[in-house]
N, C-alpha and C positions, 0 to 999 in steps of 0.2 A: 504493500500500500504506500509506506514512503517512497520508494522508489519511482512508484507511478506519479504521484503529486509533483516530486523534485521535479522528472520531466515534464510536467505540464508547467511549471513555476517559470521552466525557460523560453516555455513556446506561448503562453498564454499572456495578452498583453497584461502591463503592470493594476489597471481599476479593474479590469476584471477577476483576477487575481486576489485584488483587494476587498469583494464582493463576495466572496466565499464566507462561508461560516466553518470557523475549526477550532480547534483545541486551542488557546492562544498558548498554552505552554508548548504543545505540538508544533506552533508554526509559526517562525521567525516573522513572517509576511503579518501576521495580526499581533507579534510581540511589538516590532516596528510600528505599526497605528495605535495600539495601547501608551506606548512608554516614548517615540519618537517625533509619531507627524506633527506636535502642535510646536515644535519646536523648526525643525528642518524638513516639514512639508508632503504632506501623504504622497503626494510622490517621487519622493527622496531630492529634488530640487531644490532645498535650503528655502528655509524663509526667516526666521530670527536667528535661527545656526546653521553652520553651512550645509552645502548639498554634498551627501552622503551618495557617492557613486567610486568607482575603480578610481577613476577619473584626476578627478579631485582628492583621492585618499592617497595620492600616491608616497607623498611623505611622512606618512604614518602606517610603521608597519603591522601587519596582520595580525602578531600578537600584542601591542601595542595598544592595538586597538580596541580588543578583550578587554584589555586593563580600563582605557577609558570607560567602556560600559558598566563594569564592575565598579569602580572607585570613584567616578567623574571626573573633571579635571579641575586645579586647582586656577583659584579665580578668575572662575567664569561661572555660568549658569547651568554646564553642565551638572547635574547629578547622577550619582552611581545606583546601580540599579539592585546590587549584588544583596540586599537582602528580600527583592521580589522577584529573583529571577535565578534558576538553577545553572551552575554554572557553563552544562549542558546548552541549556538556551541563550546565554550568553554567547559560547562557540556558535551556535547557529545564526545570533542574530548579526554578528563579526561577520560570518560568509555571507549572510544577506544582503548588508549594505556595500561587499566590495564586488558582488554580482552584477553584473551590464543590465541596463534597462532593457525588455527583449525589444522596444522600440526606440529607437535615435527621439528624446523631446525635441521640439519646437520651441523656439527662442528668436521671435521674427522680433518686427519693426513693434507691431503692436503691444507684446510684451514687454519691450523694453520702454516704449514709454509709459506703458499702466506700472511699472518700477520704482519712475523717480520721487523721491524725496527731497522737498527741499526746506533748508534750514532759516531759521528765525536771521533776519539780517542785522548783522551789529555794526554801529555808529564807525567810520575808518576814516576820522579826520586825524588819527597821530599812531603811528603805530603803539603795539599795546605793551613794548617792551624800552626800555634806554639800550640801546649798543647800535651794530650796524648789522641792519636788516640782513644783507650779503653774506656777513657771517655767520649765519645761522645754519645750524645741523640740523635735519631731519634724520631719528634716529626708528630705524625698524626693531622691536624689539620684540621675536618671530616666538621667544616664552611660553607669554602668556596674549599673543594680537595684541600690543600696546603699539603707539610710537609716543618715540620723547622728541619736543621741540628742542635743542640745546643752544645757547648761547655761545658763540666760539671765541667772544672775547672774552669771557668770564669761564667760560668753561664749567658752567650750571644749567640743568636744567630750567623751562622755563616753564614748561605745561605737558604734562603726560596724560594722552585720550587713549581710548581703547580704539579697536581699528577694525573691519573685517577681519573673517577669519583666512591667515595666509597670506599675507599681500606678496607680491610674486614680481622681478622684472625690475623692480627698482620705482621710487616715484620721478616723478617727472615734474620739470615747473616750466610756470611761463617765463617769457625771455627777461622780462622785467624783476622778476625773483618774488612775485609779490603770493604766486598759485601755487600750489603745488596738487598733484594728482596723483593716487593712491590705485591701483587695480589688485584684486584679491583673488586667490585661486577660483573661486566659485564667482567671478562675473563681478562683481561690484567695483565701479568708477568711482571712489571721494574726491572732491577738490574743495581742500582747504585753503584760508585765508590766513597767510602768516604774517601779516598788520595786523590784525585785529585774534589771530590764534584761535579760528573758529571755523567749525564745519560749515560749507555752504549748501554743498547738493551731494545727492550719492544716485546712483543709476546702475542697472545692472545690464551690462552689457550681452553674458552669454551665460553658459555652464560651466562653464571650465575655459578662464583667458590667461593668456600666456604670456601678454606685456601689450604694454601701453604705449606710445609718443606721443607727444607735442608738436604742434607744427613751430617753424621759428619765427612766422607770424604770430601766433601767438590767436590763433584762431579757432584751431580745431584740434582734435582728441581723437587717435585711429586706435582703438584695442585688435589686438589678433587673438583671434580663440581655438582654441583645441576643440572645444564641445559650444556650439557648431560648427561646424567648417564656417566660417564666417570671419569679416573685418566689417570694425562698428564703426563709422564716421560720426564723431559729435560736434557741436556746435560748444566750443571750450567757455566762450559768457557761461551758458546756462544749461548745460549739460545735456541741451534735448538733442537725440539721434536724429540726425540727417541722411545716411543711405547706411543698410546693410547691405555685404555684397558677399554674395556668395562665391566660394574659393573653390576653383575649380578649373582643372585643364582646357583644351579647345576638344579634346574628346566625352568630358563631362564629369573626369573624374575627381571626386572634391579631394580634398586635403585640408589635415589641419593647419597654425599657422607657429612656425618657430619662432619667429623673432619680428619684428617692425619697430623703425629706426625711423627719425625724422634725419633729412639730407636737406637742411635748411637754406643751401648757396642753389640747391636745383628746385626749391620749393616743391619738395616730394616726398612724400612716404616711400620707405624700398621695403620688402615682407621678405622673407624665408619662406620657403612653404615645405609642409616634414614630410609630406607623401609623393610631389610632384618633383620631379628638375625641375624647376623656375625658380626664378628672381621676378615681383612685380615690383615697378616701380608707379606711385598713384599721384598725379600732378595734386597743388590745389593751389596753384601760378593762372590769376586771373585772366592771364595777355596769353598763356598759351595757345596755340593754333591749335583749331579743332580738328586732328589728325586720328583721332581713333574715333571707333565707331561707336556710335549712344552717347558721344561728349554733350555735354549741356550747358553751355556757359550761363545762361542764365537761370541756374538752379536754386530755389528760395527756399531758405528753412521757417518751420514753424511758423514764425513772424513776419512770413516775406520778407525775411532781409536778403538783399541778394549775396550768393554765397560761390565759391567755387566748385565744380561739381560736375557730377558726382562720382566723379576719385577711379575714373576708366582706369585701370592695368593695364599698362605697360609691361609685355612679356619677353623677358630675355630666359630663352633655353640654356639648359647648363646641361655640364658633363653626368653629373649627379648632383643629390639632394644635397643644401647647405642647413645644417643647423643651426650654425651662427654667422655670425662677419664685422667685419670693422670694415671703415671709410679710411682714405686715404683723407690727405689734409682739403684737395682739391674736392673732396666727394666725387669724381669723377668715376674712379674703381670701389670695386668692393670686394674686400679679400675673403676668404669664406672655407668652411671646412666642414665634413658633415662626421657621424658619431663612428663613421666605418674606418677611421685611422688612417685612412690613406692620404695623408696629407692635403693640401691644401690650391685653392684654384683662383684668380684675380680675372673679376669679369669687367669689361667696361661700360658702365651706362650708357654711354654716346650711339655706341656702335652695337650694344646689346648680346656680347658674346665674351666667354673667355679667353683671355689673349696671352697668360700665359699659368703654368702650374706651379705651385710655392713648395721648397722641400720642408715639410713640415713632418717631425717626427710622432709617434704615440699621439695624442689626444688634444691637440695642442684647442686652449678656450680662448678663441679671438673675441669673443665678445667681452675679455678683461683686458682685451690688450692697450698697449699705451705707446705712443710715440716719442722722437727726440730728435734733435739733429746732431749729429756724429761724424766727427772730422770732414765736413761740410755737406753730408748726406742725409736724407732724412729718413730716420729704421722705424720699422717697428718689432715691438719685445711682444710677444707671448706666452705664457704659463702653461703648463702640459698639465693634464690631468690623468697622464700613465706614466709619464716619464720624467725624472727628476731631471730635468732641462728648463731655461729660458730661453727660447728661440728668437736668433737678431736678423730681421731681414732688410738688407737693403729695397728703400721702395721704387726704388729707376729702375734697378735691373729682376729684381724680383730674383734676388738669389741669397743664401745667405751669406750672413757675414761671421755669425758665432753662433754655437750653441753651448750656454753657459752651464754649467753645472750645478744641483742644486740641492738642498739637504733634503728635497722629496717630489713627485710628482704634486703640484698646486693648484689652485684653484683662482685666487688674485694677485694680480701683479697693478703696483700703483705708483705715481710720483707727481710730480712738483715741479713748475717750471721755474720756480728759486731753490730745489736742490737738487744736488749732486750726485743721489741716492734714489735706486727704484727701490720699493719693500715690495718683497713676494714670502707666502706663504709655501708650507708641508702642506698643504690642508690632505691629502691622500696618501701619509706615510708615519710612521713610527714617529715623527718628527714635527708633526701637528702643532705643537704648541708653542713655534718657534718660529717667526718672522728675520727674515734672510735681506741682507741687503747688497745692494748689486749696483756697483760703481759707473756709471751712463759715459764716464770718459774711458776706462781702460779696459770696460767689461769684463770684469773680475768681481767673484764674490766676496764680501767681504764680513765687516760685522751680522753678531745677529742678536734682536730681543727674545725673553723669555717671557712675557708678562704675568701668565700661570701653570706652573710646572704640570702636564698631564691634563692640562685642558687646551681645548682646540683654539688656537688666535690666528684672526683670520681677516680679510678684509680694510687693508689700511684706507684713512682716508686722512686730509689735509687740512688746515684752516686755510684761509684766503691769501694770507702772505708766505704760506710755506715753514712757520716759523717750527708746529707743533704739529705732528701726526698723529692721528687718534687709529688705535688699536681695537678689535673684537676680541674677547674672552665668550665664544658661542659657548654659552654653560647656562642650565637654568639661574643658577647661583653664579653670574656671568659677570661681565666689566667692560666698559670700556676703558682703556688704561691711556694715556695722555703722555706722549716722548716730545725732548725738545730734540729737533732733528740734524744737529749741530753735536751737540753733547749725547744724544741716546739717555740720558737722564730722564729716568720717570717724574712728570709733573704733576701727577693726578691721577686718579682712581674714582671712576663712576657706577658705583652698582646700579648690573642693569640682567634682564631677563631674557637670555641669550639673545644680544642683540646682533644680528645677522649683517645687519648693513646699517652706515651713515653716510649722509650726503651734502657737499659743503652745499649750500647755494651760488656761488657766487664762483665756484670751481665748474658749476654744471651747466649755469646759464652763458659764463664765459667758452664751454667747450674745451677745456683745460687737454692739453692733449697727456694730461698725466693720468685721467681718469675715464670712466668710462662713458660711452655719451648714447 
């Protein structure tokens, strides 16, 4: 009899499913609407917590996840179930929510706007804090879903909100540093106001989005989503959606979306796509000529405002799939490499093809990579995430020029265009806990910090003149640790809730070629 149900569980859509009458100890599918849907959504779509799918779980693992059920998690709203529920149905209710919906949901245009939320607006005749706006950190602190605002010239917090659950890709801000923009594993767009240190609107883009950009107009909001094949166009004022566009080949076949990059000098979005060879690149350049097909120049959102639109693709065929990529300085190329190791491929925009192949070893993660110029050449350095290597490429000839050794296969590589010194981390080796520095003139490893012996540090980022690097201690019981970058002298210690990433403003909107963009 179970055996039969199980198979029907995978063939039978999800409300039908739901419609059954059974044992609820018996059947995960009715422990889940008992104990789950008033929170994350009868079906499994998230609504006050996130959406419970493969999808979206992917950072929390299988047993992990048991434990969440059983014990709840610590400050939030989850509660543990483990004195209503056999630990038996606990394992079952675990497999249920990392089980595929037997139908792909529906996450259109309509959805997304019956989504948004928007927030009480506050008075922003003086910013709400004394220092300099620029210098402020946006701190992810992936814990417990918090972010901390931090002051970079006091080096204090200034306001710690809670966040979505997940935020994923990094945020993003307008070019002026006044916005900043939040995307959460489970679809949800914040954009806060960091004058006045307050939520303005949140919108839910998809099921599962994968990152955000900003235009450098400072106009619009593109998310790329994993669940649905989809790219969201927003209108960045007010967060209402302007085109969903469905991600898909010239033969039909969709894909999800790796990565999307604002190319602010070609006034264009460029996407990764994880299923397809392509590079799309999406105008939203007023004056551009209406050279592709369905262009719309005079495309109005919401409020008939007139807007750019609506964000045709631009298809440049590749060798294989890229997962990631970095811009050159010109934004004219994009260097790119996908998760199969085989190094690396440089496509040109203009001409819309790869023009030449990069020797890139093990795993190398070009979306941390960072740039410099080197005895009058301009490199870029990448981080391997298999191989204990910094890889130097010359970007004229597209060849290398070093590949630096390193105390482990890493994960970020960061620097400063007032210092001397790139930091890259172990994050993938015995040697995790230890940030490595790496000399930009004689490309030679050199010093290294330890900020907490046996936990992971990871993720350097910089204050606005370079003077101090701020360090991760990813630990629940976690740190940002504060170097002066001259002396490597510890300045500070911030208890913080495994904070994963910080983000200078003033490093992001300048496009800091030490950081990532």
């Amino acid at each position: 009899m179970r055996d039969a149900l199980a198979t029907a569980l995978r063939v039978v859509p999800l409300l039908a499913v739901l419609a059954w009458t059974a044992p609820a100890r018996a059947e995960p599918a009715a422990d889940y609407q008992q104990f789950c849907a008033s929170c994350h959504g009868a079906d499994r779509l998230g609504a006050m917590g996130p959406a419970l799918l493969p999808e979206n779980l992917e950072r929390l693992k299988r047993a992990d996840a048991a434990k969440v059920i059983a014990q709840g998690r610590t400050a939030t709203q989850m509660a543990g179930f483990a004195d209503r529920l056999t630990p038996e149905a606990i394992e079952a209710l675990a497999d249920y929510v990392y089980s595929p919906l037997p139908e792909t949901p529906r996450w259109g245009l309509d959805e997304i706007r019956a989504s948004k939320i928007t927030y009480p607006e506050k008075p922003a005749t003086r910013p709400a804090f004394d220092g300099d706006p620029l210098n402020l950190f946006v701190v992810v602190e992936a814990g417990d879903h918090h972010v901390t605002i931090l002051d970079g010239d006091r080096l204090e917090p200034l306001v710690r909100f809670a966040s979505r659950y997940a935020l994923h890709g990094g945020p993003k801000f307008t070019p002026d540093g006044r916005y900043v923009f939040f995307a959460s594993r489970d679809g949800w767009v914040s954009k806060y106001d960091l004058r006045t240190l307050s939520l303005v609107a949140e919108i839910r883009v998809g099921i599962n989005t994968r990152n955000i950009a900003v235009s450098g107009d400072g106009r619009f909001v593109m998310a790329g989503n994993y669940l649905p094949h989809t790219l969201v166009a927003l209108d960045a004022r007010t967060l209402d959606p302007i085109r969903v566009i469905d991600v898909r080949d010239t033969t039909g076949r969709t894909s999800r979306v790796s990565a999307v990059y604002d190319a602010a000098p070609r006034k264009s979005f460029v996407a990764a796509l994880k299923d397809v060879p392509e590079l799309w690149e999406l105008t939203y350049d007023d004056r551009a000529e209406p050279v592709y097909e369905g262009y719309v120049h005079d495309y109005r959102s919401k409020e008939g405002i007139p807007v750019a639109g609506p964000f045709p693709p631009r298809r440049t065929k590749l060798d294989g799939i890229l997962d990631d990529f970095f811009f050159d300085p010109t934004y004219a190329y994009v260097i790119g490499a996908a998760r199969d190791g085989k190094g690396g491929q440089v496509v040109n925009l203009d001409v819309r093809r790869k023009v030449a192949d990069v020797p890139l070893p093990g795993l190398p993660h070009l979306a941390s990579g960072i740039s410099w110029t080197w005895q009058g050449r301009q490199v870029l350095a990448t981080p391997n995430l298999k191989t204990a290597v910094v890889s130097v490429i010359d970007m004229k000839t597209w060849q290398s020029v070093k590949e630096i050794p390193t105390l482990g296969p890493g994960f970020f590589l960061r620097s400063h265009e007032n210092i001397r010194h790139a930091w890259v981390d172990a994050f993938n080796s015995p040697r995790r806990d230890t940030i490595q520095l790496i000399d930009k003139v004689t490309l030679e490893p050199g010093a290294t910090v330890t900020p907490a012996p046996g936990k992971i540090a990871a993720h350097t980022e910089f204050t606005r003149d370079g003077r101090y690097a701020l360090v991760s201690v990813w630990d629940m019981d976690g740190a940002i640790v504060v170097y002066d970058t001259t002396t490597l002298a510890e300045v500070k210690r911030l208890p913080m809730v495994k904070p994963v990433g910080k983000y200078n403003v003033f490093n992001k909107i300048t496009r800091s070629s030490g950081t990532s963009h």
